[in-house]
C-alpha positions as a Python dict, from the first residue, in 0.01 Angstrom:
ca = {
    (1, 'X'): (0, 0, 0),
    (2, 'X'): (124, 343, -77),
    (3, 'X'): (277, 565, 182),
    (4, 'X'): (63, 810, 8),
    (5, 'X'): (-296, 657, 13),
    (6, 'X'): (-517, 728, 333),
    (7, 'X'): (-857, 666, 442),
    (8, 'X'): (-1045, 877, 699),
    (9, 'X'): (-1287, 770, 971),
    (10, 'X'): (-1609, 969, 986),
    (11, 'X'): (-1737, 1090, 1294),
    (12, 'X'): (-2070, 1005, 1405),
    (13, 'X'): (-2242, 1336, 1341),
    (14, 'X'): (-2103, 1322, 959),
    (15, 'X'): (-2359, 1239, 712),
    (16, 'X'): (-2241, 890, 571),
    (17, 'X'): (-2282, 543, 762),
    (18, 'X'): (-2029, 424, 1005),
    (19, 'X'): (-2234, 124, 1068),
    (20, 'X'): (-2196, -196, 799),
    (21, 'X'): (-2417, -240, 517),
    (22, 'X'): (-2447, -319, 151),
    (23, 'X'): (-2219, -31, 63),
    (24, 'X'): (-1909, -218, 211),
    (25, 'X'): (-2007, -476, -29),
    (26, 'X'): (-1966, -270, -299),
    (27, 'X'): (-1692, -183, -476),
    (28, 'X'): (-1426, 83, -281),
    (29, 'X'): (-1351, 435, -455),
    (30, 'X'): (-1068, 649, -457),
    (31, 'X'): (-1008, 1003, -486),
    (32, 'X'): (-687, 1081, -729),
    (33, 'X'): (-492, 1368, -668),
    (34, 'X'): (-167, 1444, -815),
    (35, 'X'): (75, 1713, -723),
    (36, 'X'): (320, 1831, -1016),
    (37, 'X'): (695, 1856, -874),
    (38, 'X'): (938, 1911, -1104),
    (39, 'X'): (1309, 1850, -1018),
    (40, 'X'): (1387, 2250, -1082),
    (41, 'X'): (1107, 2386, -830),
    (42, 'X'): (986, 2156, -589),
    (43, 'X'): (649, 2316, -403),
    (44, 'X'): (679, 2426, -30),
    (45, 'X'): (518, 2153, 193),
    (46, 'X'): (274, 2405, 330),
    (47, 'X'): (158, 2522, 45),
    (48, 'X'): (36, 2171, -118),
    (49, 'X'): (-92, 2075, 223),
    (50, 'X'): (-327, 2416, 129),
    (51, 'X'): (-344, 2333, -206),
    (52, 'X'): (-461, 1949, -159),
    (53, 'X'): (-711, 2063, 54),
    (54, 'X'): (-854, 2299, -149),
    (55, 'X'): (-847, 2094, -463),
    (56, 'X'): (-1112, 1857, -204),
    (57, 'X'): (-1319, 2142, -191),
    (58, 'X'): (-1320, 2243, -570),
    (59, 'X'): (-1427, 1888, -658),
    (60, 'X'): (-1725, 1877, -357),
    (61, 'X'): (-1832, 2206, -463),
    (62, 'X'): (-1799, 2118, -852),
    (63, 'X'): (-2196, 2151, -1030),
    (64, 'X'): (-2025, 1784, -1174),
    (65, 'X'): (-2034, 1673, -867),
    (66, 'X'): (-2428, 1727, -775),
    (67, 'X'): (-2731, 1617, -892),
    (68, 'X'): (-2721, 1452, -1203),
    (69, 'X'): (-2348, 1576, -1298),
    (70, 'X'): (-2154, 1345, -1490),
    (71, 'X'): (-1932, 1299, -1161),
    (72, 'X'): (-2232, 1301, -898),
    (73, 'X'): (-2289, 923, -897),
    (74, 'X'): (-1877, 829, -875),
    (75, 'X'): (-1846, 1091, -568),
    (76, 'X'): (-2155, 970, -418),
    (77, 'X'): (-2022, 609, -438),
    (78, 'X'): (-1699, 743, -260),
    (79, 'X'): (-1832, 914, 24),
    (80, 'X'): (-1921, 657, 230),
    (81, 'X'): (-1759, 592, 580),
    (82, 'X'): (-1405, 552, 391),
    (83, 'X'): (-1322, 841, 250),
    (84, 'X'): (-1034, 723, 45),
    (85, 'X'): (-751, 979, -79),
    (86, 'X'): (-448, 848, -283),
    (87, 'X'): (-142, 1129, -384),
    (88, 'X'): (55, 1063, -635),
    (89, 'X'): (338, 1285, -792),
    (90, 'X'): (404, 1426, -1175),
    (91, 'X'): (643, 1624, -1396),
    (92, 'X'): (695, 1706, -1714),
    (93, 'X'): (507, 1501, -1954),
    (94, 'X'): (284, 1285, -1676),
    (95, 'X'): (174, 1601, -1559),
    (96, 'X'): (70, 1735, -1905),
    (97, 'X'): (-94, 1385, -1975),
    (98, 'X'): (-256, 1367, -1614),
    (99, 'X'): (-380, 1763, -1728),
    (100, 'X'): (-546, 1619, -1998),
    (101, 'X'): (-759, 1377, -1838),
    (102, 'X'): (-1079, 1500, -1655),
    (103, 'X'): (-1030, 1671, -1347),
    (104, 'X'): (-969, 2007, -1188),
    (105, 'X'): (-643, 2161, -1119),
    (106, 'X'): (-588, 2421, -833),
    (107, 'X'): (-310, 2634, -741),
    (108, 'X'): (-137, 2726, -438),
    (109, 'X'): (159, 3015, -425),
    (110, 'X'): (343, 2805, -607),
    (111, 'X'): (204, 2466, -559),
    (112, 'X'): (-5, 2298, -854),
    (113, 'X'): (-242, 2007, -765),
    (114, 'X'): (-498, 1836, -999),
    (115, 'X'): (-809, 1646, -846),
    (116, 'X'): (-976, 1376, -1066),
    (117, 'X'): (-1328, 1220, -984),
    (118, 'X'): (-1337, 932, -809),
    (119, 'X'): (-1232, 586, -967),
    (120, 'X'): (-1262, 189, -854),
    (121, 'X'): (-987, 133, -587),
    (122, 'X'): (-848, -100, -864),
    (123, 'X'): (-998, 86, -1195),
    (124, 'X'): (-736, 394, -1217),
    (125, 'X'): (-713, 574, -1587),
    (126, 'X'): (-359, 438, -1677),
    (127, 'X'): (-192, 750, -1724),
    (128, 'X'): (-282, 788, -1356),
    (129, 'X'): (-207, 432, -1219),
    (130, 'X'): (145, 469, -1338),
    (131, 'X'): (250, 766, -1108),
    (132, 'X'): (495, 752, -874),
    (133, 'X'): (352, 751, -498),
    (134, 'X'): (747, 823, -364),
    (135, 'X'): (913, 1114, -388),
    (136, 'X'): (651, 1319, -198),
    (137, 'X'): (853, 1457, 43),
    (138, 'X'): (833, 1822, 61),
    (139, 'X'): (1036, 2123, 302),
    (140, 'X'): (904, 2445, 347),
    (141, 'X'): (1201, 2688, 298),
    (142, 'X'): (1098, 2890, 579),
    (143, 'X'): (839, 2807, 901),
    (144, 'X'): (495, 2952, 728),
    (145, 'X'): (347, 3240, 921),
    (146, 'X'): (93, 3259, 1169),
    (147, 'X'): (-321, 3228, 982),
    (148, 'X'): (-455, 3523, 899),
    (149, 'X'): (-781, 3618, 1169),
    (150, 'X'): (-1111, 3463, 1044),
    (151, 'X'): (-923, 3162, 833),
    (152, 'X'): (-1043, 2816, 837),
    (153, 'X'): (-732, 2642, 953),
    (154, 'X'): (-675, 2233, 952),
    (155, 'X'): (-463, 2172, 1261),
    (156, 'X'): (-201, 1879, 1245),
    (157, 'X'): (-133, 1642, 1524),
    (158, 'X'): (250, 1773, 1606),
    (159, 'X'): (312, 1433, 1778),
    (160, 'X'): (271, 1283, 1399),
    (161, 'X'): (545, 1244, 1175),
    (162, 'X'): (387, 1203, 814),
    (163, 'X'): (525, 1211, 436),
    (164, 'X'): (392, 1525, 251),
    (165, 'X'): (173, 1281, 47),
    (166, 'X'): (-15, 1139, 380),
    (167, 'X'): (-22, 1502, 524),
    (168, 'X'): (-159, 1611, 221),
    (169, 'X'): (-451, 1318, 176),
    (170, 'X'): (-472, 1419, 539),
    (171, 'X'): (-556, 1778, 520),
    (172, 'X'): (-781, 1646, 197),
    (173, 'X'): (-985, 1462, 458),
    (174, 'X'): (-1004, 1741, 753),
    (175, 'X'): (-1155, 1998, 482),
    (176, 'X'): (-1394, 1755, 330),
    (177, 'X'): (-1554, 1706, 673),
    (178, 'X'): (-1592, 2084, 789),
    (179, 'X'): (-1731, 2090, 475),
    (180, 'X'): (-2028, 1815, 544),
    (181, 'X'): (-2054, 2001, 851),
    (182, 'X'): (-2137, 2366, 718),
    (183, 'X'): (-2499, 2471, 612),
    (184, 'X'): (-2545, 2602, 263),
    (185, 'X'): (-2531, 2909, 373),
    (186, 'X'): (-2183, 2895, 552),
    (187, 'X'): (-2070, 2711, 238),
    (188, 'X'): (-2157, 3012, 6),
    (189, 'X'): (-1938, 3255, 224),
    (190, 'X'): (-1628, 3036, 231),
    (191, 'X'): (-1716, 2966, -178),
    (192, 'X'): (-1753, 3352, -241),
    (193, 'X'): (-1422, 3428, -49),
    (194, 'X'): (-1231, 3210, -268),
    (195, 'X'): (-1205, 2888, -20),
    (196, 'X'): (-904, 3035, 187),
    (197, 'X'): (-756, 2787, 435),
    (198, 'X'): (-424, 2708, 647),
    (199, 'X'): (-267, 2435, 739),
    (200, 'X'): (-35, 2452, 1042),
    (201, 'X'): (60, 2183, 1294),
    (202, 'X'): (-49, 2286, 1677),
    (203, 'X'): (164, 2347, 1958),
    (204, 'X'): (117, 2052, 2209),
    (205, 'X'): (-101, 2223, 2469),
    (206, 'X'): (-329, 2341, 2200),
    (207, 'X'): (-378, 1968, 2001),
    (208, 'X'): (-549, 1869, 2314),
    (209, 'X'): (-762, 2170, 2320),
    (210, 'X'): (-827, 2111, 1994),
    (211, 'X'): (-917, 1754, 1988),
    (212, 'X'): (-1197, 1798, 2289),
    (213, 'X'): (-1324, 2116, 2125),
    (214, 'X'): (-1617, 1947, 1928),
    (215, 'X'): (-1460, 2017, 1616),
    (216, 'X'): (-1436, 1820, 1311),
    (217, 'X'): (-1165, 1565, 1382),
    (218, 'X'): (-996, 1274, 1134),
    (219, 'X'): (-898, 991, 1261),
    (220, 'X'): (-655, 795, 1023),
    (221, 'X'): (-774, 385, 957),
    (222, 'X'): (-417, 290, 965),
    (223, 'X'): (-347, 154, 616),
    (224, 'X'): (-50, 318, 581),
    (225, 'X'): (258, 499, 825),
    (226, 'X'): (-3, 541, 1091),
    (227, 'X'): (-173, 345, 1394),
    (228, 'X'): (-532, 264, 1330),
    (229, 'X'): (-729, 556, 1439),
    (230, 'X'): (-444, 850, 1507),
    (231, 'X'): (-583, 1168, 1553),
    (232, 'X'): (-448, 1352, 1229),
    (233, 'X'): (-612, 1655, 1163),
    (234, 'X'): (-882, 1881, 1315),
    (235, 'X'): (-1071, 2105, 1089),
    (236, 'X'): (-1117, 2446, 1245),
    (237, 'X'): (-1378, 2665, 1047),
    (238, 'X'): (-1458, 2982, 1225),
    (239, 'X'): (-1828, 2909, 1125),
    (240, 'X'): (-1808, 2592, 1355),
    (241, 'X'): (-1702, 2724, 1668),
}
């Protein structure tokens, strides 16, 4: 299993089924998301931690992704109590071939991340499936500032060491379930200011705050780097306090 793919425990006030049922029957999805690195100008770590988690967002908030949208039934299929996120890397020509496949591609400061719709856990596009899952491992040049007031910001577990790919798949996860959590309201305002987020890891002290304050919280299933239910991430939106 790749160091890079995660899967996400919902909490029990998310809306998808932690009990078992017919869905676990069914077959598992995947969500693909590939972060261009080229040898020349590697992305800071922070920034495609922001960017991952954004890219989540763009595809949940994606009209494809709704109703009858050509991607609604694949991300429906997905979001069940496994919310499965693999990260894979590109350059040069796999990222212009991964570019032309369908999908959305976001941009950080400097980062670039493409999402895809999800796919069968063993049905990947090819010019996907041959990606390389190493090589993920990111620095940030300098420590990133504080959040600016009023920004949702995903919290990392400091006593955690994870690759940039897990950390990334991570941060995927903590925005996807502030985003269940907001009404449709709260989701216009964070859609109409452009989605802004941080991701910084918390000082000790404040992890614990953090993980008894109510608020969103992923806890890892263990597949890969990880103990079965670590505390990664804790997703704190302003408009869940």
């Amino acid at each position: 299993m790749s160091t890079d793919e995660t899967t996400a425990i919902a909490p029990e006030n998310s809306p998808v089924r932690l009990e078992p049922s017919a869905r676990d029957q069914a077959p598992q999805y995947v969500l693909p998301l590939v972060v261009r690195i080229e040898r020349a100008a590697p992305p800071a770590r922070t920034d495609a931690l922001e960017t991952a988690a954004r890219a989540v967002l763009v595809l949940l908030d994606d009209e494809r992704s709704a109703g009858e949208g050509e991607w609604a039934r694949a991300v429906r299929d997905w979001q069940d109590a496994r919310i499965r996120k693999v990260v894979r890397r590109a350059r040069g020509a796999e990222w212009r071939r991964a570019e032309a496949l369908d999908g959305v591609t976001v941009t950080g400061k400097g980062a670039e991340v493409r999402v895809f719709p999800p796919v069968p856990l063993d049905g990947w596009p090819k010019d996907l499936a041959k990606l390389q899952v190493s090589g993920t491992d990111l620095d940030d040049p300098e420590p990133p500032a504080d959040p600016e007031p009023g920004v949702p910001v995903l919290w990392l577990n400091p006593g955690l060491e994870m690759s940039a790919g897990k950390a990334m798949a991570q941060a995927g996860h903590g925005a996807q379930l502030a985003w269940w959590e907001l009404t449709g309201d709260q989701r216009a305002a964070w859609r109409e200011a452009g989605l802004p987020l941080a991701v910084r890891t918390a000082a000790p002290g404040q992890w614990r705050d953090l993980v008894a304050s109510g608020l969103p919280l992923v806890r890892d299933a263990g597949f890969t780097e990880i103990a079965p239910g670590s505390c990664t991430v804790v997703a704190d939106h302003p408009a869940l306090r």
